[in-house]
C-alpha positions as a printed NumPy array, in Angstrom:
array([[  0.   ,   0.   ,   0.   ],
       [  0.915,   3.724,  -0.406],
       [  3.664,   3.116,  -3.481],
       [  2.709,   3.364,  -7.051],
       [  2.771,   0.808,  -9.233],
       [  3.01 ,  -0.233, -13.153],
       [ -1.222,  -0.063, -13.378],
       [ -1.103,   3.704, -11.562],
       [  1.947,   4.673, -13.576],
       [  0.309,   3.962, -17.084],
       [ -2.987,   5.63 , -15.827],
       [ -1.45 ,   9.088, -14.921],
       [  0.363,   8.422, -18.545],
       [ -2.883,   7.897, -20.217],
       [ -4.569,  10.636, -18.928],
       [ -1.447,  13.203, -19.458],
       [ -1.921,  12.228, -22.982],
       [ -5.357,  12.871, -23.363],
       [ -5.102,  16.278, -21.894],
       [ -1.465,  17.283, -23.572],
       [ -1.511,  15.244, -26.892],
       [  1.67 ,  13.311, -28.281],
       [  3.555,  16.628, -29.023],
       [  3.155,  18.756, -26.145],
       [  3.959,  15.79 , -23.69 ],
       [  6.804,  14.952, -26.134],
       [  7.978,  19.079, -25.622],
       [  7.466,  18.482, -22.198],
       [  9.444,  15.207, -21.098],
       [ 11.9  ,  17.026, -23.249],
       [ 11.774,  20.47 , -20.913],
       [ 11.939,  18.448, -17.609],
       [ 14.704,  16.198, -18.753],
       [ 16.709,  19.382, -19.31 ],
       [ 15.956,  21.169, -16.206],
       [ 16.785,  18.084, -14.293],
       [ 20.004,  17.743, -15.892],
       [ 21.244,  21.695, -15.487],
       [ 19.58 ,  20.539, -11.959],
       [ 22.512,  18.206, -11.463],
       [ 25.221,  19.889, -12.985],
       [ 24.782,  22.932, -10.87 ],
       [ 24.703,  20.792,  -7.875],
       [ 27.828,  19.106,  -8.587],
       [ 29.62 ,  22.574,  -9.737],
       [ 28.523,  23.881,  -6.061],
       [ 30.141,  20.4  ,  -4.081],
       [ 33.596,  20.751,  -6.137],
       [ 33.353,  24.841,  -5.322],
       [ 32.698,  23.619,  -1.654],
       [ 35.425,  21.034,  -1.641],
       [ 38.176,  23.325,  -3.356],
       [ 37.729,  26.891,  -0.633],
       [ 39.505,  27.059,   2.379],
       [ 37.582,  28.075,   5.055],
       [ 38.628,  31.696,   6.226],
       [ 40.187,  31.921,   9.554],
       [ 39.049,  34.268,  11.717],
       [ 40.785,  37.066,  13.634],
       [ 40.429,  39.736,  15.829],
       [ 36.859,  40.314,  18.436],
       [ 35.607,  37.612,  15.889],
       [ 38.099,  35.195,  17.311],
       [ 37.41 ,  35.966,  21.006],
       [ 33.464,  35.435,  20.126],
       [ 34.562,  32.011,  18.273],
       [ 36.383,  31.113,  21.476],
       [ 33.946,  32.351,  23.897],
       [ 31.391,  30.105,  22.242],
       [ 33.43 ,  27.153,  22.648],
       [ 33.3  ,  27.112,  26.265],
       [ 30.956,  25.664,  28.393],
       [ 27.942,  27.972,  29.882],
       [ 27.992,  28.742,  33.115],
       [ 25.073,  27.206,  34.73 ],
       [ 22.813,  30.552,  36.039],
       [ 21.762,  31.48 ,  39.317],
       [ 18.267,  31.609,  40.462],
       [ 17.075,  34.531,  42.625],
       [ 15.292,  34.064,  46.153],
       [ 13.112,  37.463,  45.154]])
């Protein structure tokens, strides 16, 4: 239950091709087989731009806020008021 199957898939396939006819749906497939694949490509351009930049270091206040994060909070105090 719940997955789609051969009988489902060539239902939704029938009735795109009712409503779009042979050449739109053709035009179509076509459209969203090239969007998937600039899809990819820009994915993959982004994960070799990821893996090639060093990260910056960081300096100055930055650096003592970097540290300062690092260490463990100091549990806080409740008042008697």
């Amino acid at each position: 239950m719940g997955g789609l199957g051969i009988r489902e898939l060539l239902v939704i396939l029938v009735i795109a091709l009712v409503i779009f006819g042979t050449k739109k749906l053709r035009t179509i497939g076509g459209d969203l087989g090239a969007a998937i694949g600039e899809f990819k490509k820009s994915m993959n351009a982004g994960e070799k731009d990821a893996e090639q930049k060093p990260l910056p270091q960081i300096t100055g206040k930055d650096a003592e806020f970097a540290a300062a994060d690092k260490q463990p909070a100091k549990p806080e105090q409740k008042s008697n008021v």
